[in-house]
PDB file of N, CA, C and O in Angstrom:
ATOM      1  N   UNK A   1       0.827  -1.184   0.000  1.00  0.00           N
ATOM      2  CA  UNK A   1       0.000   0.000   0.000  1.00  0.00           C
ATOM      3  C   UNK A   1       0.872   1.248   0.000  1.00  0.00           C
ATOM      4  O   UNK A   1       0.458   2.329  -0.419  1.00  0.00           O
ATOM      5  N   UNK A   2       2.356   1.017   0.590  1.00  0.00           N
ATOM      6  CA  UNK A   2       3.246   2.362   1.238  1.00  0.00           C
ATOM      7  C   UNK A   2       3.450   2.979  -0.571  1.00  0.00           C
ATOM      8  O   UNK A   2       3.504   4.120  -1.031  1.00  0.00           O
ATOM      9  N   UNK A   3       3.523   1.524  -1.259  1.00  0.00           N
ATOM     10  CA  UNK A   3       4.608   1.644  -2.620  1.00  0.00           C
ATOM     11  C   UNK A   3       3.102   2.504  -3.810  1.00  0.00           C
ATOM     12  O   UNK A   3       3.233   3.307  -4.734  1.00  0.00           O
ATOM     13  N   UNK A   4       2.266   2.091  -3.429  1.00  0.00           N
ATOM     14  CA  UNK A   4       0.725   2.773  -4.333  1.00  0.00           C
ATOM     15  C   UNK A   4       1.170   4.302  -3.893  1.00  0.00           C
ATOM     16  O   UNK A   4       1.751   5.134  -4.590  1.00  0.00           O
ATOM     17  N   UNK A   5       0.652   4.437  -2.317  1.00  0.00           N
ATOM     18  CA  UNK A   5       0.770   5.646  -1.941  1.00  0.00           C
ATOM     19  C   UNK A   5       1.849   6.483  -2.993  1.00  0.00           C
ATOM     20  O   UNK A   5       1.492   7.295  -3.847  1.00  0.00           O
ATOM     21  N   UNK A   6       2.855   6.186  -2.786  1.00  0.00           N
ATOM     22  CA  UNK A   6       4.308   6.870  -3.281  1.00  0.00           C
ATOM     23  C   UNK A   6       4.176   7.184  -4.655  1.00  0.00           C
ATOM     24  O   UNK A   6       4.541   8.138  -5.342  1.00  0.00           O
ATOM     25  N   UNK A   7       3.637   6.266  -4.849  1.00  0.00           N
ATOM     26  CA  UNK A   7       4.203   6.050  -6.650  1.00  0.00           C
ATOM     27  C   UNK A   7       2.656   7.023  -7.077  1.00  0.00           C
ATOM     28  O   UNK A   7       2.672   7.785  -8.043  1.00  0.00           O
ATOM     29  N   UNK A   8       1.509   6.860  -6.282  1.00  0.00           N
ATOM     30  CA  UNK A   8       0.282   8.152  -7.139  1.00  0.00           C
ATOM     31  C   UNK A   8       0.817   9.771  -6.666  1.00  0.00           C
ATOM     32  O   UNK A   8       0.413  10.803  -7.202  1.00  0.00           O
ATOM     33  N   UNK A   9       1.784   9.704  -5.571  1.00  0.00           N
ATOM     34  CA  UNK A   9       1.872  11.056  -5.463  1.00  0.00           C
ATOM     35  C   UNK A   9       3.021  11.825  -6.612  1.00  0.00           C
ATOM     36  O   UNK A   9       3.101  12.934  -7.141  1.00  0.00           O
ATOM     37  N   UNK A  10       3.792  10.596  -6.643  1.00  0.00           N
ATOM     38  CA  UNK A  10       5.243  11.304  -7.642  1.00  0.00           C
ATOM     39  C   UNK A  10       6.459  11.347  -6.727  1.00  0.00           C
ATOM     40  O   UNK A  10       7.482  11.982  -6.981  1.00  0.00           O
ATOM     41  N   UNK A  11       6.270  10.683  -5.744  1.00  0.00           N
ATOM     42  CA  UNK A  11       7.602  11.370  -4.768  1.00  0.00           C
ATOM     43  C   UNK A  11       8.339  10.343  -5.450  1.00  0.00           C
ATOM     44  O   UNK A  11       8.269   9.300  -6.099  1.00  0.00           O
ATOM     45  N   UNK A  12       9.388  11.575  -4.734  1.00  0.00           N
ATOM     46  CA  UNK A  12      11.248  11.351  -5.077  1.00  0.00           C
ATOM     47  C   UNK A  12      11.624  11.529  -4.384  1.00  0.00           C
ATOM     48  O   UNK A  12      12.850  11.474  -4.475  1.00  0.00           O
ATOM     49  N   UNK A  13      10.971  11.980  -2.773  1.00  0.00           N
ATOM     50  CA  UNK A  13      11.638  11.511  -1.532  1.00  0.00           C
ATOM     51  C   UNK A  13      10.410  10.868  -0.837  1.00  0.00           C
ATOM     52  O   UNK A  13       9.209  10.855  -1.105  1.00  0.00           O
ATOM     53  N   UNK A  14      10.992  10.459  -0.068  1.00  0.00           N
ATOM     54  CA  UNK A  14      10.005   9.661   1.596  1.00  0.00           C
ATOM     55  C   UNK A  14       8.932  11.378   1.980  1.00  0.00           C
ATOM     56  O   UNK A  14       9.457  12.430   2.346  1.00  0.00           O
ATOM     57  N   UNK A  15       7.635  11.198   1.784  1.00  0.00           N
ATOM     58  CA  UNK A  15       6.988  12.180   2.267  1.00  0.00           C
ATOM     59  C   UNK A  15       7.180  12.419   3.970  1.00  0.00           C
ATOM     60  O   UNK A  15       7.838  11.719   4.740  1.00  0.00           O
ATOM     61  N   UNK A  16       6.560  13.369   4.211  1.00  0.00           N
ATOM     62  CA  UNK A  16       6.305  13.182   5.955  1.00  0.00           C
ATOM     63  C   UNK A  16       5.292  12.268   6.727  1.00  0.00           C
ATOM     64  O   UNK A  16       4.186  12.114   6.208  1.00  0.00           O
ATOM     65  N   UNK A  17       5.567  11.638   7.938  1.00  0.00           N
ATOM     66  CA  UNK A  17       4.315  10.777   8.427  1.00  0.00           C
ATOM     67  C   UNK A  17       3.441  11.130   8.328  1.00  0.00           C
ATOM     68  O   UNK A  17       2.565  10.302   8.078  1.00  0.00           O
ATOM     69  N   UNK A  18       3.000  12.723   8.456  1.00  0.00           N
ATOM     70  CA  UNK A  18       1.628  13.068   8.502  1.00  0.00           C
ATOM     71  C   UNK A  18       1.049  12.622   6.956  1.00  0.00           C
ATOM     72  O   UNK A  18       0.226  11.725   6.771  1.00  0.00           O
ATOM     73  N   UNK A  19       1.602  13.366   6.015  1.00  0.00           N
ATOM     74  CA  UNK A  19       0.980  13.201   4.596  1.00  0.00           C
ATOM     75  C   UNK A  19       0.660  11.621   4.377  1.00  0.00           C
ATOM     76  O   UNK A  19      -0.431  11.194   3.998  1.00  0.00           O
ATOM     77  N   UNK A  20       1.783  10.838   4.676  1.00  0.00           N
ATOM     78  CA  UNK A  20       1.443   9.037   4.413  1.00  0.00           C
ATOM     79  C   UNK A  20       0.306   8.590   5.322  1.00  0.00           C
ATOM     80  O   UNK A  20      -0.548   7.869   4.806  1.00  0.00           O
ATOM     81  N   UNK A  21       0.162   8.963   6.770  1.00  0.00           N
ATOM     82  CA  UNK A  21      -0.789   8.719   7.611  1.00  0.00           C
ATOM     83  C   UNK A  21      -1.937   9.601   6.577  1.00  0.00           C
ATOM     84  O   UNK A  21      -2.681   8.805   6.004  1.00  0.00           O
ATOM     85  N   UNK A  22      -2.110  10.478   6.369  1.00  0.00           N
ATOM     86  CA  UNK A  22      -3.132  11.638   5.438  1.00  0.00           C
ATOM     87  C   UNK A  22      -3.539  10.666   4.116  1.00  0.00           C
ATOM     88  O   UNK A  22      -4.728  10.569   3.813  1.00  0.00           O
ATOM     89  N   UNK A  23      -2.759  10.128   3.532  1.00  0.00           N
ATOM     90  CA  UNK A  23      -3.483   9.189   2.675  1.00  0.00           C
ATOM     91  C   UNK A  23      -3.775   8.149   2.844  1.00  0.00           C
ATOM     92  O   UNK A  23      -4.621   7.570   2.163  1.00  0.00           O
ATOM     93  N   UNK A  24      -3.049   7.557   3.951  1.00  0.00           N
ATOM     94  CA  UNK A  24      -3.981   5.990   4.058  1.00  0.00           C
ATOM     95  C   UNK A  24      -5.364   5.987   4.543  1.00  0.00           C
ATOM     96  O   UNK A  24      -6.377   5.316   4.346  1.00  0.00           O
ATOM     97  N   UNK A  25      -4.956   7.172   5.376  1.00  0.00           N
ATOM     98  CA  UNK A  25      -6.552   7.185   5.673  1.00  0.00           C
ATOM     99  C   UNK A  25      -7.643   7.665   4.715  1.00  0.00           C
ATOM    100  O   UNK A  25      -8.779   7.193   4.673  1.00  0.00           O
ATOM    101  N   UNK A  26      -7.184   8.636   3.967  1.00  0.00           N
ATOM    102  CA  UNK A  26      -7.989   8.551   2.984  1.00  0.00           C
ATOM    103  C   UNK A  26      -8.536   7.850   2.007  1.00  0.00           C
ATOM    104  O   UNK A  26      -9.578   8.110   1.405  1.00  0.00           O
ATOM    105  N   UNK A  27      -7.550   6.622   1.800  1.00  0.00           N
ATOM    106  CA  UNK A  27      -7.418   5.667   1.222  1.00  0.00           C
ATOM    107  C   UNK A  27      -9.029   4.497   1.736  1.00  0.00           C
ATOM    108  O   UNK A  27     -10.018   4.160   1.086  1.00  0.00           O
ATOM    109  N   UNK A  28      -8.504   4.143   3.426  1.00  0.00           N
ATOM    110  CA  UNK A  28      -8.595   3.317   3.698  1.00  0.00           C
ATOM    111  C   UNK A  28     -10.939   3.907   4.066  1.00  0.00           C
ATOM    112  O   UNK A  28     -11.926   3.204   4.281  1.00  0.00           O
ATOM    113  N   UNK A  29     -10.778   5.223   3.953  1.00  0.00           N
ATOM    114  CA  UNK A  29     -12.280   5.848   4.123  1.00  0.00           C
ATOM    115  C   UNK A  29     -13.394   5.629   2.507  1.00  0.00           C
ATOM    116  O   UNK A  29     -14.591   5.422   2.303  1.00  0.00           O
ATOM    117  N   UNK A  30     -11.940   5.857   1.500  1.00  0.00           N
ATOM    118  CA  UNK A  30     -12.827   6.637   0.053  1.00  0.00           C
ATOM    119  C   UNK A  30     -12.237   6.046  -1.002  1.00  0.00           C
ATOM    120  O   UNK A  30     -12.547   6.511  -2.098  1.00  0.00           O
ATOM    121  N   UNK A  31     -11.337   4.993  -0.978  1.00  0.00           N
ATOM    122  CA  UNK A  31     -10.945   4.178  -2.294  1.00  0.00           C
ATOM    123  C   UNK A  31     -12.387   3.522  -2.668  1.00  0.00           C
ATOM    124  O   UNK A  31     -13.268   3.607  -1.812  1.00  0.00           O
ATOM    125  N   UNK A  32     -12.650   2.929  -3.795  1.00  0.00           N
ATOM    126  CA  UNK A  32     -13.172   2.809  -4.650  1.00  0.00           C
ATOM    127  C   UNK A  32     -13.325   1.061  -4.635  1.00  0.00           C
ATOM    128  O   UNK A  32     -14.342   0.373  -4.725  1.00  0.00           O
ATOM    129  N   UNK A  33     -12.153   0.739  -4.514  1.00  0.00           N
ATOM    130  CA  UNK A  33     -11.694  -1.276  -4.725  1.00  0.00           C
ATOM    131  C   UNK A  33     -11.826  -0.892  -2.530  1.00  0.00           C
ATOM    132  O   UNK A  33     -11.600   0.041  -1.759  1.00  0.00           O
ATOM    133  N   UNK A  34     -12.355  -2.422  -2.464  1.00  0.00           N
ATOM    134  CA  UNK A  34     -12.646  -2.481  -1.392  1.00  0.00           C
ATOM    135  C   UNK A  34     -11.347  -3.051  -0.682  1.00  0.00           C
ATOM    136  O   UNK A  34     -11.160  -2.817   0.512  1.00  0.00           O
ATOM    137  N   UNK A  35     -10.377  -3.864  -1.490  1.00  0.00           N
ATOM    138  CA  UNK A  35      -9.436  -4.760  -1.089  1.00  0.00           C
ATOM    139  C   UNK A  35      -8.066  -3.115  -1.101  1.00  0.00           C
ATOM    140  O   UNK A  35      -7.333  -3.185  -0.114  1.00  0.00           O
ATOM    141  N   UNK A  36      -7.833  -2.182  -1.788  1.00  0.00           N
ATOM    142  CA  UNK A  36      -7.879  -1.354  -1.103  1.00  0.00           C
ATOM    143  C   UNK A  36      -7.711  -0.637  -0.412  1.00  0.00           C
ATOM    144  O   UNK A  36      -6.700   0.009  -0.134  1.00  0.00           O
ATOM    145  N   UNK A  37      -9.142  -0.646   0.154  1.00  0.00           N
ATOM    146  CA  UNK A  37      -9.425   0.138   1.784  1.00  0.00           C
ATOM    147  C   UNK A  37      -9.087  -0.625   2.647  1.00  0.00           C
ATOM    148  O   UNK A  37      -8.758  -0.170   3.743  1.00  0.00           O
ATOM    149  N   UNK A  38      -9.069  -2.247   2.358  1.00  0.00           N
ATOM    150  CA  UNK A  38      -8.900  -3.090   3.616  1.00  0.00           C
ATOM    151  C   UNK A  38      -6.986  -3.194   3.768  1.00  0.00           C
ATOM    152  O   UNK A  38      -6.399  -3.736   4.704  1.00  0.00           O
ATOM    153  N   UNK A  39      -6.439  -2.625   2.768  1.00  0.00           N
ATOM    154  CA  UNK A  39      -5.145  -2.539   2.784  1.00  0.00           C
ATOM    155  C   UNK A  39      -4.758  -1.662   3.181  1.00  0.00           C
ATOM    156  O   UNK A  39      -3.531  -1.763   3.191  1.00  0.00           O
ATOM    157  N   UNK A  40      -5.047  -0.822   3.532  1.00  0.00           N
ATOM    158  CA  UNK A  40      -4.946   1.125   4.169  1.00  0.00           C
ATOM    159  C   UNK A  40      -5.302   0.611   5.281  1.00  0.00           C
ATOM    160  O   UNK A  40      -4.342   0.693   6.048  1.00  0.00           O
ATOM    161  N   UNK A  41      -6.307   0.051   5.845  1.00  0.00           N
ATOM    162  CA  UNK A  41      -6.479  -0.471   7.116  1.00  0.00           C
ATOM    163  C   UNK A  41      -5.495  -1.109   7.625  1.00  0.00           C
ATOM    164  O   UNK A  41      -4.862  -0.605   8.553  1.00  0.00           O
ATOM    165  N   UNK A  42      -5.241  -2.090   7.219  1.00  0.00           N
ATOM    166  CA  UNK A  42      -4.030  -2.896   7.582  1.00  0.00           C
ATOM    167  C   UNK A  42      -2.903  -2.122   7.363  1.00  0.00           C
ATOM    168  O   UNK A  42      -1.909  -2.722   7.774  1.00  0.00           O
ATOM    169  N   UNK A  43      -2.622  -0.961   6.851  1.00  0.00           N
ATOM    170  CA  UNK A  43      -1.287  -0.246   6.970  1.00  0.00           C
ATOM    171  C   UNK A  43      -1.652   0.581   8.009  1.00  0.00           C
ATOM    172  O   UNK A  43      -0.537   1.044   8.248  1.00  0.00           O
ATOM    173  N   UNK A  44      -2.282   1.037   8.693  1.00  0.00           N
ATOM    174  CA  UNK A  44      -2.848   2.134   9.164  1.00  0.00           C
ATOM    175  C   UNK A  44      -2.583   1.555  10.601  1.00  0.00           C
ATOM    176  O   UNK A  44      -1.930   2.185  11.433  1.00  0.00           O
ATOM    177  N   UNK A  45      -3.049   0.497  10.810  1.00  0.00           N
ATOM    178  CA  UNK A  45      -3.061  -0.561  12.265  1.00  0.00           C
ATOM    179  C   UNK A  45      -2.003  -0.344  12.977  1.00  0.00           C
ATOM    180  O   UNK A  45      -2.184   0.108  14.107  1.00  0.00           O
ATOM    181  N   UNK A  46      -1.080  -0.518  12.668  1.00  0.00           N
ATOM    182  CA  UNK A  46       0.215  -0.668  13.464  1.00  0.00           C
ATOM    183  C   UNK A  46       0.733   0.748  13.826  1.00  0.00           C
ATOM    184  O   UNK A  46       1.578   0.761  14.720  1.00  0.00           O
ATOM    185  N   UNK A  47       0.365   1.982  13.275  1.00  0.00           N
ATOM    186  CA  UNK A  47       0.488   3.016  13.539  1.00  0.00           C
ATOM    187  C   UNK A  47       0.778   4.009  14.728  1.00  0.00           C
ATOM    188  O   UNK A  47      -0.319   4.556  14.836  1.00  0.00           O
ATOM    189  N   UNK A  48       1.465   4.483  15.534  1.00  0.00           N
ATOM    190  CA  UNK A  48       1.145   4.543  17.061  1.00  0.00           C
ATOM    191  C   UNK A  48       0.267   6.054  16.664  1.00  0.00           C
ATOM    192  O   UNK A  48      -0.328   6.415  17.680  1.00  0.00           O
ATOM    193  N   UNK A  49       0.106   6.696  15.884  1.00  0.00           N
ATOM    194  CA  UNK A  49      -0.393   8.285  15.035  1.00  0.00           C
ATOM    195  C   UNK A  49      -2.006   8.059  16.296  1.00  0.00           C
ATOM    196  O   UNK A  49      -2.570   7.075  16.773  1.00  0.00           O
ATOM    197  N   UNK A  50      -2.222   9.642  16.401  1.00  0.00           N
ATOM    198  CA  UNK A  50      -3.507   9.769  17.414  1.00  0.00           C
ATOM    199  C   UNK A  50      -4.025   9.839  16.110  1.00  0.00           C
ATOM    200  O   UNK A  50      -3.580  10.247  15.038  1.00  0.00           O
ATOM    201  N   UNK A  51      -5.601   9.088  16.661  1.00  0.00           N
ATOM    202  CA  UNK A  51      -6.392   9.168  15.687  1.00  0.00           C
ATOM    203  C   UNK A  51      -7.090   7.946  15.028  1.00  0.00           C
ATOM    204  O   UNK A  51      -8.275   7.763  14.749  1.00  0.00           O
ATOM    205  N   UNK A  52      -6.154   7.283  14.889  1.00  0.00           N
ATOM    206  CA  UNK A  52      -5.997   6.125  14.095  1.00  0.00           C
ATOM    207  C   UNK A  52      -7.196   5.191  14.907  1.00  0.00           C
ATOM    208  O   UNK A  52      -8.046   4.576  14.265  1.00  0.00           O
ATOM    209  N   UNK A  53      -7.145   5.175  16.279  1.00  0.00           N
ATOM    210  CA  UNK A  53      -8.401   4.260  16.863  1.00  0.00           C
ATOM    211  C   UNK A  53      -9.649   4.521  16.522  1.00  0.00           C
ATOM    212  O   UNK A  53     -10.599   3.771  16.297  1.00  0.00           O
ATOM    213  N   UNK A  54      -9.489   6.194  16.505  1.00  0.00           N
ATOM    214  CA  UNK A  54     -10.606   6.498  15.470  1.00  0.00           C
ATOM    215  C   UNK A  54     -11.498   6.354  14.389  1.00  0.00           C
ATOM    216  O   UNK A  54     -12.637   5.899  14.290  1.00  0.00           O
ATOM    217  N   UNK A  55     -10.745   6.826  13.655  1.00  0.00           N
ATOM    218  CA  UNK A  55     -10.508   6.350  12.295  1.00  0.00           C
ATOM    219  C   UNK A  55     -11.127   4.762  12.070  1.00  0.00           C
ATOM    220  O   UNK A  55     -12.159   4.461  11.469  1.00  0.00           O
ATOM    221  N   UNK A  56     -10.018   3.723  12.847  1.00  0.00           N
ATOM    222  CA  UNK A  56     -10.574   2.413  12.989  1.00  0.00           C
ATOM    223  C   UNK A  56     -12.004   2.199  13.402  1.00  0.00           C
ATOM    224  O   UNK A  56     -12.611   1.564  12.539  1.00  0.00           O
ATOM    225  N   UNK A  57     -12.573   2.451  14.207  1.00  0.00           N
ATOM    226  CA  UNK A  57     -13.455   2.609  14.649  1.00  0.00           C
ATOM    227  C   UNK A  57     -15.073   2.732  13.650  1.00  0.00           C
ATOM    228  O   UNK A  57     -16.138   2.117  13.600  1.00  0.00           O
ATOM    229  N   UNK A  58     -14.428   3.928  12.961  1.00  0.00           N
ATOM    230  CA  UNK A  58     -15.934   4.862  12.268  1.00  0.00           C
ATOM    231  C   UNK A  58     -15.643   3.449  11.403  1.00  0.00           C
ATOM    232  O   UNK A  58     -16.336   2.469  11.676  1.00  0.00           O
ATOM    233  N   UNK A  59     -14.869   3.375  10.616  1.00  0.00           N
ATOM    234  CA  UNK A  59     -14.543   1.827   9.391  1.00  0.00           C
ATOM    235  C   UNK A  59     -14.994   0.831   9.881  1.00  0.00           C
ATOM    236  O   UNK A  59     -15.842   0.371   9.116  1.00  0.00           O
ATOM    237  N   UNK A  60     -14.846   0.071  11.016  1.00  0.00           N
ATOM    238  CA  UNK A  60     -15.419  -0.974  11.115  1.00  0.00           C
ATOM    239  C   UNK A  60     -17.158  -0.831  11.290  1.00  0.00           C
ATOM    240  O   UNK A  60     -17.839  -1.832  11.511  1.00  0.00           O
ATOM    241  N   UNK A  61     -17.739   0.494  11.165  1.00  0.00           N
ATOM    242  CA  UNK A  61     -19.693   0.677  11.715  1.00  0.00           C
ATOM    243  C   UNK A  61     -19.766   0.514  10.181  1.00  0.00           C
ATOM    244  O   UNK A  61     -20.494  -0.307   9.624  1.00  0.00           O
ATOM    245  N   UNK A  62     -18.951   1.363   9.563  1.00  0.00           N
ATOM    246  CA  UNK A  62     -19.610   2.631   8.438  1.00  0.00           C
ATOM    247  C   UNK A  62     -19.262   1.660   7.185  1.00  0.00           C
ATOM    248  O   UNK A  62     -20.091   1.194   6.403  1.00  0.00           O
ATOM    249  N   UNK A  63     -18.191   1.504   7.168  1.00  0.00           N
ATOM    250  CA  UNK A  63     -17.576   0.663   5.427  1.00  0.00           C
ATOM    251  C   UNK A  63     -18.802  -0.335   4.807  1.00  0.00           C
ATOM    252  O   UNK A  63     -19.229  -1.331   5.391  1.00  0.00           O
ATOM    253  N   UNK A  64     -19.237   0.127   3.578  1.00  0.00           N
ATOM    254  CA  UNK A  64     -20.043  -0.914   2.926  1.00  0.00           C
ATOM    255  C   UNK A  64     -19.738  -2.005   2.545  1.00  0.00           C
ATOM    256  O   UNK A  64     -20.683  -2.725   2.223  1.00  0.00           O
ATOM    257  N   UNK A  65     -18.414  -2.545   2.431  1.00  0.00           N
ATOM    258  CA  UNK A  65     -17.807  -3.826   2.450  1.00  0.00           C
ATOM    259  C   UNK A  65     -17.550  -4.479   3.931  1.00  0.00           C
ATOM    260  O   UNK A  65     -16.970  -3.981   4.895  1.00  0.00           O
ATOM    261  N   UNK A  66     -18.078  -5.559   3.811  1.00  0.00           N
ATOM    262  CA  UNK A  66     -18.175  -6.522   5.105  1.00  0.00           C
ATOM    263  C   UNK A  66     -16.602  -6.752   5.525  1.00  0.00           C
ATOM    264  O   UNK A  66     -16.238  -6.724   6.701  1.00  0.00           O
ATOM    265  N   UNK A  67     -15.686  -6.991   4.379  1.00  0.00           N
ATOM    266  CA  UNK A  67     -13.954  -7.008   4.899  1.00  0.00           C
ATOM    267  C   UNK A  67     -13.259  -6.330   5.534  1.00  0.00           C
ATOM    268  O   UNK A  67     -12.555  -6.372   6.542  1.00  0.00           O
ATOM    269  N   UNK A  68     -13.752  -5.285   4.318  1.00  0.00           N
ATOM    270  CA  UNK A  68     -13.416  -3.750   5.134  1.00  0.00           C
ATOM    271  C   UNK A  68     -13.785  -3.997   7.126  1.00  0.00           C
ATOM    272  O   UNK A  68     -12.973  -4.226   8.022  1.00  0.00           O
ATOM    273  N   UNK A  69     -14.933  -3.868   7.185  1.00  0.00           N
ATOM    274  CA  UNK A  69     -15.145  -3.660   8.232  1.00  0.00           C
ATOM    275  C   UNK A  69     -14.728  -4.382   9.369  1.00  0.00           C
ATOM    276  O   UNK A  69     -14.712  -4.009  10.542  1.00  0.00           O
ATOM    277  N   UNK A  70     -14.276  -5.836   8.708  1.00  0.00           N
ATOM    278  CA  UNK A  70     -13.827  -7.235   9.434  1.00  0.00           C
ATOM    279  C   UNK A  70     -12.565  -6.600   9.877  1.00  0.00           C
ATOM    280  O   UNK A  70     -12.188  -6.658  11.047  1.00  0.00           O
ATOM    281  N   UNK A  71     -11.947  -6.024   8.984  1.00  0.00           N
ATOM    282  CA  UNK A  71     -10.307  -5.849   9.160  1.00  0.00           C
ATOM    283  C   UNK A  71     -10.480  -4.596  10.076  1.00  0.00           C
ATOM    284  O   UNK A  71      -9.654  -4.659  10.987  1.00  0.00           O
ATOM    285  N   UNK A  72     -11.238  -3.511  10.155  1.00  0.00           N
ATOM    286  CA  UNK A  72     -11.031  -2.482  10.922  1.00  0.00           C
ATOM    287  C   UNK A  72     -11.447  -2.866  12.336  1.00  0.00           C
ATOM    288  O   UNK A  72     -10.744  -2.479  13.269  1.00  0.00           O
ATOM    289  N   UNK A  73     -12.605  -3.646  12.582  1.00  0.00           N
ATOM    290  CA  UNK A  73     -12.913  -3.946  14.234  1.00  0.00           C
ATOM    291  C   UNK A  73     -11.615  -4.815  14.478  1.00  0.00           C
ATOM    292  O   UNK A  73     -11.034  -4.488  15.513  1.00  0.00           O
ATOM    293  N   UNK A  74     -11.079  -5.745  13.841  1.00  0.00           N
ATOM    294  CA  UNK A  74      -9.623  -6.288  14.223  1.00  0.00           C
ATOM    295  C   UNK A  74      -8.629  -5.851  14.186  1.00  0.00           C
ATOM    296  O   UNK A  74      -7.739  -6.617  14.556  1.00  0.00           O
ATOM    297  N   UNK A  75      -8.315  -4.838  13.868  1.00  0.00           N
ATOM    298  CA  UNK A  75      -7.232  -4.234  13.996  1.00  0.00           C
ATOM    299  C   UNK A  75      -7.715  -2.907  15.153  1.00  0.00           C
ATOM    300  O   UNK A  75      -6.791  -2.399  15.788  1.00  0.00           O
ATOM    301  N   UNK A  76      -8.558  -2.597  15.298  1.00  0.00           N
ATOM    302  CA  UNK A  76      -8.888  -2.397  16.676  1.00  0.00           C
ATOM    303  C   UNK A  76      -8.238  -2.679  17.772  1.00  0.00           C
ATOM    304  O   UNK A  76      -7.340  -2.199  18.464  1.00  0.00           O
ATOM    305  N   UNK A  77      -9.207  -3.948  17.735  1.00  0.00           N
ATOM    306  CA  UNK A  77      -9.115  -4.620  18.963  1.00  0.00           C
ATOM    307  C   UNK A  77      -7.636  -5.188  19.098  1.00  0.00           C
ATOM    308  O   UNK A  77      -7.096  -5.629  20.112  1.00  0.00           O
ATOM    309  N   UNK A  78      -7.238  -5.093  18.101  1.00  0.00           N
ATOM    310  CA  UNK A  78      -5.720  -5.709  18.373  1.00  0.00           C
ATOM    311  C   UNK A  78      -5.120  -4.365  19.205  1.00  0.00           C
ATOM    312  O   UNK A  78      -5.039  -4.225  20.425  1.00  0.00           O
ATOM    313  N   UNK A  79      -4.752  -3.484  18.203  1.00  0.00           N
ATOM    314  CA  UNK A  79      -4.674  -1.608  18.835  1.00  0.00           C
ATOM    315  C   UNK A  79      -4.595  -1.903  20.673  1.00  0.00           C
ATOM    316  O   UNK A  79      -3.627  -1.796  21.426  1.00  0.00           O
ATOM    317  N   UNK A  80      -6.273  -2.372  21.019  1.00  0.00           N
ATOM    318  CA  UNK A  80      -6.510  -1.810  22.326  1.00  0.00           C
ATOM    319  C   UNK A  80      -5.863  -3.331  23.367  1.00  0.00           C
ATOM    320  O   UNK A  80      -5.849  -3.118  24.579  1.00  0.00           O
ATOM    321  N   UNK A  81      -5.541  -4.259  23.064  1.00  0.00           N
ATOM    322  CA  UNK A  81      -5.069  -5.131  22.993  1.00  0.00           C
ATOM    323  C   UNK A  81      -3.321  -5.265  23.657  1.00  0.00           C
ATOM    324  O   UNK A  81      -2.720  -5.782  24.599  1.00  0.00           O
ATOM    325  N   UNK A  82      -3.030  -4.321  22.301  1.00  0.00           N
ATOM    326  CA  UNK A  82      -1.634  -4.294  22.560  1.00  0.00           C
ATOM    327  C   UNK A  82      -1.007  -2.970  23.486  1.00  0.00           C
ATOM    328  O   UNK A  82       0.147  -2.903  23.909  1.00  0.00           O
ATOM    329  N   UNK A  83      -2.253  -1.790  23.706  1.00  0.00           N
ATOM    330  CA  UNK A  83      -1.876  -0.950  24.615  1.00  0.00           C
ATOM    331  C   UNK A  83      -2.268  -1.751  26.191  1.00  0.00           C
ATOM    332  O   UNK A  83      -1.597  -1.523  27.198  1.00  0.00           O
ATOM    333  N   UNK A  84      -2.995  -2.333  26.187  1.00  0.00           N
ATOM    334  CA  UNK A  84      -3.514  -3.016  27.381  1.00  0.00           C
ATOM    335  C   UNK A  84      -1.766  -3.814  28.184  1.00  0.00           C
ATOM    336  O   UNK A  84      -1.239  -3.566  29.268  1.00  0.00           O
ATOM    337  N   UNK A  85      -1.317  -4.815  27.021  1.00  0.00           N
ATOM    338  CA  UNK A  85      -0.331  -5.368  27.525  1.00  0.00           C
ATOM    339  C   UNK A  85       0.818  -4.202  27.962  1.00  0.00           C
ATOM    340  O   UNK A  85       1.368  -4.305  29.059  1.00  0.00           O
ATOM    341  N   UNK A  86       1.149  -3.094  27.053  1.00  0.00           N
ATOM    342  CA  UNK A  86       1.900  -2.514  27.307  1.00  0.00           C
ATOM    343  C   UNK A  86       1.917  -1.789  28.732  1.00  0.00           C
ATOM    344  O   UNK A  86       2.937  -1.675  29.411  1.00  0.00           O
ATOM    345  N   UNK A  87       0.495  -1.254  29.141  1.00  0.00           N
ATOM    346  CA  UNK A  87       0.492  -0.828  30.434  1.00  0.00           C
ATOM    347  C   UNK A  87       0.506  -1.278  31.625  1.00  0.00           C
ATOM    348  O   UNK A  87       0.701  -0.602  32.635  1.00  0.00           O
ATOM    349  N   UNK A  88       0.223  -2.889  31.554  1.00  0.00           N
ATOM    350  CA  UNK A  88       0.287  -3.756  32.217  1.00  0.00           C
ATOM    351  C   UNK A  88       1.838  -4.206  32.837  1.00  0.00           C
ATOM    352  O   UNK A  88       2.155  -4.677  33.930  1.00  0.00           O
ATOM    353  N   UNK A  89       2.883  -3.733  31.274  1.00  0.00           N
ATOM    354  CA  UNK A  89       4.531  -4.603  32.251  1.00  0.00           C
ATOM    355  C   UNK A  89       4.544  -3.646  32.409  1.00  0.00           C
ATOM    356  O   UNK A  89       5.437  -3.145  33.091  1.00  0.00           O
TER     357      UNK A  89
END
């Protein structure tokens, strides 16, 4: 998804996190191919960026594709998951 991103904008350098975080999510809200949005999701997941639970969130109610939405409540819950362990050690 990083290499789509790159290659529709034209860069010839590494953009900034914000702009790459700025399109996946846009990506992962308003692409068109559902497989996709569910790939912006899955890039988006691992993210530590505020927001992003968000983001996850509205995708897993809202997305008209059932994958889509599969992949955003799981990557969620993974999200809240893996802050859980972290605060825990």
């Amino acid at each position: 998804m990083l290499g789509r991103v790159l290659s529709r904008t034209g860069a010839t350098e590494l953009p900034e996190r914000s702009e790459i975080v700025a399109e996946l999510t846009g990506r992962a809200r308003r692409d068109d191919d559902p497989a996709a949005r569910r790939e912006a999701v899955a890039a988006l997941a691992p993210l530590p960026d505020a927001g992003i639970d968000e983001t996850l969130g509205t995708i897993a109610q809202d997305d008209p594709d059932q994958n889509v939405r599969f992949e955003a409540a799981k990557s969620a819950f993974q999200r809240t998951e893996s802050q859980r362990s972290k605060r825990s050690d």
